[in-house]
C-alpha positions in Angstrom: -26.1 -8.9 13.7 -26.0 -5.3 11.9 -28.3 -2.7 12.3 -28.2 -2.0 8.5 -26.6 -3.6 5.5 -25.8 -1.2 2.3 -26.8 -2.4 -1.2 -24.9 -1.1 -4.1 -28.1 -1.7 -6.5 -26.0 0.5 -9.1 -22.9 1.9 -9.3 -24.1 4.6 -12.3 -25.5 8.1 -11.5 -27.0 10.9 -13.9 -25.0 13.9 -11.8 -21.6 14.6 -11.5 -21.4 16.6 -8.4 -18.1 17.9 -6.7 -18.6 16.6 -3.8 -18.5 13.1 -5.3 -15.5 11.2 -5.4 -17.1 9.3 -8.2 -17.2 6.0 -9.5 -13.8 4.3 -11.2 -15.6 0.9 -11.6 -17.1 -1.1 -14.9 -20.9 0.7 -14.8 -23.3 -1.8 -13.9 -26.8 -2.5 -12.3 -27.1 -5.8 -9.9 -29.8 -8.0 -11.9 -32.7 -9.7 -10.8 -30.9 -13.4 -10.1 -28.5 -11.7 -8.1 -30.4 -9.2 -6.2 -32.4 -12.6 -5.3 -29.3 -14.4 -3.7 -28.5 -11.1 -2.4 -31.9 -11.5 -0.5 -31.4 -15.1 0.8 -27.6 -14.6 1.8 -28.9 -11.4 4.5 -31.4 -12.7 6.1 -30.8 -13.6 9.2 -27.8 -10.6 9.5 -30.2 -7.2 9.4 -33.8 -6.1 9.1 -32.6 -3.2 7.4 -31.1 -2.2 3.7 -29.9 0.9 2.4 -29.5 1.0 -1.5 -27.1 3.1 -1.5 -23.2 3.3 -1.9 -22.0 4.9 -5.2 -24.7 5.7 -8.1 -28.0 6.8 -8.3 -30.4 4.1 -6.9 -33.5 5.5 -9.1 -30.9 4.7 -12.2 -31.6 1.3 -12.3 -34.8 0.2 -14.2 -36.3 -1.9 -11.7 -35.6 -0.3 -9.0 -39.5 -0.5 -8.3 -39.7 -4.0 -8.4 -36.6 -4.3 -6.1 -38.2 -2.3 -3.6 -41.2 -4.7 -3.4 -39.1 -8.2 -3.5 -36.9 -6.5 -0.3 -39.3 -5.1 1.5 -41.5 -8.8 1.8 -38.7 -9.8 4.3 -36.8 -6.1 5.1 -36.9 -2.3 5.9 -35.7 -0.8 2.5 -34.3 2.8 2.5 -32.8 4.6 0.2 -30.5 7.7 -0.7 -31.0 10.1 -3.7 -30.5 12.8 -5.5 -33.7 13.8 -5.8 -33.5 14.0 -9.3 -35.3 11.0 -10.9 -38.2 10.9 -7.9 -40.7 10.8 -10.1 -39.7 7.4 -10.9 -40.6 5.8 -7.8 -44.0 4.5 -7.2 -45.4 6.3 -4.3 -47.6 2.7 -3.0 -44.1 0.8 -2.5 -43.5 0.1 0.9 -39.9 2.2 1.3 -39.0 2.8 5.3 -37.1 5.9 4.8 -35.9 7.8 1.5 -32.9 10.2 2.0 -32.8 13.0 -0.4 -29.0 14.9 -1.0 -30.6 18.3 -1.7 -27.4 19.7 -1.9 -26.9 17.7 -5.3 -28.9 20.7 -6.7 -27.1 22.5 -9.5 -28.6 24.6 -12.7 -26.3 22.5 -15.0 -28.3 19.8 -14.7 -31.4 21.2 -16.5 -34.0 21.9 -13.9 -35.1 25.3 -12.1 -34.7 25.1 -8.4 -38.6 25.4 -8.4 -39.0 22.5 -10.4 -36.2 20.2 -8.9 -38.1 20.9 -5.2 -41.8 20.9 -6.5 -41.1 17.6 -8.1 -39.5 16.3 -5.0 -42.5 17.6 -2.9 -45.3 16.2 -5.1 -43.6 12.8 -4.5 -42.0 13.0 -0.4 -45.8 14.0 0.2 -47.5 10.8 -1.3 -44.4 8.7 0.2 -45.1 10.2 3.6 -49.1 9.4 3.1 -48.2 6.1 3.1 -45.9 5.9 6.1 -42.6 6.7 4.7 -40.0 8.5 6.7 -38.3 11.7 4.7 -35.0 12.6 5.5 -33.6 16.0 3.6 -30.0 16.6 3.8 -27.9 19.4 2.9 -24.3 20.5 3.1 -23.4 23.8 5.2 -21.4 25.2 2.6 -24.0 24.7 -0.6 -24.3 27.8 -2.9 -28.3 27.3 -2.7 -28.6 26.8 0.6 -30.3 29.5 1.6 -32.6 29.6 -1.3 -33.3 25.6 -0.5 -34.1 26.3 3.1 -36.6 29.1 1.9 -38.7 26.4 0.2 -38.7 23.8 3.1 -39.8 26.9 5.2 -42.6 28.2 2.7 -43.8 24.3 2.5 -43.8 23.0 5.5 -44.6 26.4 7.5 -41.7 26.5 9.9 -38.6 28.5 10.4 -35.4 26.5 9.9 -32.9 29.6 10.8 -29.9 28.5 12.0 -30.9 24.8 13.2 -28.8 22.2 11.8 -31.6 19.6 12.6 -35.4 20.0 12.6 -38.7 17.7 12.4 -40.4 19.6 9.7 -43.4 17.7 10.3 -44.7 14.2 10.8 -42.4 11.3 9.3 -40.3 14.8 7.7 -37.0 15.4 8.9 -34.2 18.3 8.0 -30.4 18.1 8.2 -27.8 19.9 7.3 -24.1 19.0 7.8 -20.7 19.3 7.0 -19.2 17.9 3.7 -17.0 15.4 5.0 -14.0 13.7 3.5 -13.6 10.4 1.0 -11.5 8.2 2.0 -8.5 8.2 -0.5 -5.3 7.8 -0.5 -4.8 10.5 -2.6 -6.2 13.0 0.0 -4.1 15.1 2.0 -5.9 14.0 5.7 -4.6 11.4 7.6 -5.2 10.1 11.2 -4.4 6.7 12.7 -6.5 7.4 16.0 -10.5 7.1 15.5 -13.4 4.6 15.2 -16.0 4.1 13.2 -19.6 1.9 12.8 -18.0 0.1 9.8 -18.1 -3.9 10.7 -19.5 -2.6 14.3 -22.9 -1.9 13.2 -22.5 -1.7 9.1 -21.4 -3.1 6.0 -22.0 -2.5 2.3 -22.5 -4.9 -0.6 -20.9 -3.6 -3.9 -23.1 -3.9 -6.9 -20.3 -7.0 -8.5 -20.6 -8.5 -4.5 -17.7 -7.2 -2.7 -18.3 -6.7 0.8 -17.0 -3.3 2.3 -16.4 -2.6 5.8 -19.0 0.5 5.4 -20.8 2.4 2.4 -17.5 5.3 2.1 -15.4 2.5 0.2 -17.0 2.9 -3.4 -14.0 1.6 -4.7 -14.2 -1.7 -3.1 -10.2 -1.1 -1.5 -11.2 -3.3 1.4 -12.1 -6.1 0.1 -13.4 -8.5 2.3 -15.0 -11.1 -0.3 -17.0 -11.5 -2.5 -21.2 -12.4 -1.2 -22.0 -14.2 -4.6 -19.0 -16.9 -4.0 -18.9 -17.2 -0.2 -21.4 -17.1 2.5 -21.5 -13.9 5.0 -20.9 -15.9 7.8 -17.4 -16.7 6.2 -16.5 -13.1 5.0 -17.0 -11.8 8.8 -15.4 -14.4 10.3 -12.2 -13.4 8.4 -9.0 -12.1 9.9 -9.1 -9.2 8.4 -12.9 -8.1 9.3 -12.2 -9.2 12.9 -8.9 -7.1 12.7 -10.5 -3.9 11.4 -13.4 -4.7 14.1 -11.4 -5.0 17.0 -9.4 -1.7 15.8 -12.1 0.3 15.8 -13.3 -1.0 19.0 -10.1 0.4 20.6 -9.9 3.7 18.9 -7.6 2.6 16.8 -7.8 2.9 12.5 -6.4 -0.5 11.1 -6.5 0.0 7.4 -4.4 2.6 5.5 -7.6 3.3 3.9 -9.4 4.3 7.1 -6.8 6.0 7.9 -7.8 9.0 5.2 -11.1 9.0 6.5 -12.7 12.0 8.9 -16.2 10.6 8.5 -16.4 9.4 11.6 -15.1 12.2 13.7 -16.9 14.5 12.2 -20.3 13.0 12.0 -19.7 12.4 15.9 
């Protein structure tokens, strides 16, 4: 029924990056039991799960053995900053790993060298064993440039001014613009727009409130709770069908939404 469900394995994260709107809930990584009924509840909705929504997947201490119980019955892929990849065990079966390159700052204790030799010596194993890379940047990073220089020197190609570019087999470049959080605190506001939220998404907070899509960290829209109601039940709601339909019709229902460009801009 979705093309991809996101998975909120933890909401805690070793950066604190500007771009982040950052997470306002209890800290907390999902545990074993519940990543288990987590397993059960999806099946049947999506062959595909992003961990990913606020925090730093890598964070949580199994994130290993997660990998391995999804990936018996679904495509895992995950988002990162890159900075813990040496924690991942290169034989796991992951579909796709995202890396936020553009996370990258000297603050946090590593070179530039070392942050992207690290991440190569790992993306190389991952893609040996069939894994998809994604690298992502943001247009208006202060290392851009320098970051580009690297992909360039190691995968022999010429990025320039391409905002997308197969750097070589299962390795993929991006770079974008640094869109908007939702908030209602923000200063953006349009009532007219869609989104893939409940059309082709939805995201799983680590204490099991269902979101329309991965942008509500907060867990604003709540549409219920997975670990006391089935999924069937949550989408069948009024308020997932009325958000649905909205967005269908070009139309943003929820106030939250509403402070959202994500959408228009990514389009």
């Amino acid at each position: 029924m979705f093309k991809k469900i996101y998975i909120e394995i933890t909401n805690r994260c070793n950066l604190n990056c500007s771009f982040c709107i950052g997470n306002k809930r209890t800290n907390k990584n999902i545990k074993e039991e519940e990543f288990k009924i987590l397993l059960d509840k999806l099946e049947g909705y999506t062959k595909y799960l992003y961990f990913h929504v606020m925090g730093e997947p890598l964070m949580h201490p199994l994130i290993n053995k997660l990998i391995l119980m999804a990936s018996k019955r679904y495509f895992v892929n995950i988002t990162t900053n890159g900075y813990l990849i040496e924690r991942l065990d290169s034989q796991i079966p992951i579909r796709q790993l995202n890396i936020s390159l553009h996370s990258f700052q000297l603050k946090y204790g590593k070179s530039l060298d070392k942050y992207i030799n690290d991440i190569f010596n790992k993306t190389d194993d991952l893609v040996n064993n069939g894994t998809i890379i994604n690298f992502r940047l943001w247009v208006g990073n202060e290392y851009k440039d320098k970051i580009i220089d690297k992909l360039n020197e190691h995968y022999k190609v010429n990025i320039g001014d391409l905002n997308k570019l197969k750097l070589s087999n299962n390795v993929f470049f991006e770079i974008e613009e640094e869109f908007i959080w939702p908030s209602y605190d923000n200063d953006y506001w349009n009532k007219d727009g869609s989104c893939r939220g409940t059309r082709d998404h939805i995201a799983i907070l680590v204490e099991g409130t269902v979101v329309p899509c991965c942008l509500d960290s907060q867990g604003i829209i709540n549409l219920g709770n997975i670990y006391k109601q089935n999924l069937n039940d949550i989408i069948s709601s009024e308020l997932f069908k009325e958000i649905n339909l909205g967005f269908r019709h070009n139309v943003k229902v929820h106030p939250l939404c509403q402070k959202c460009n994500f959408y228009e801009l990514r389009r």
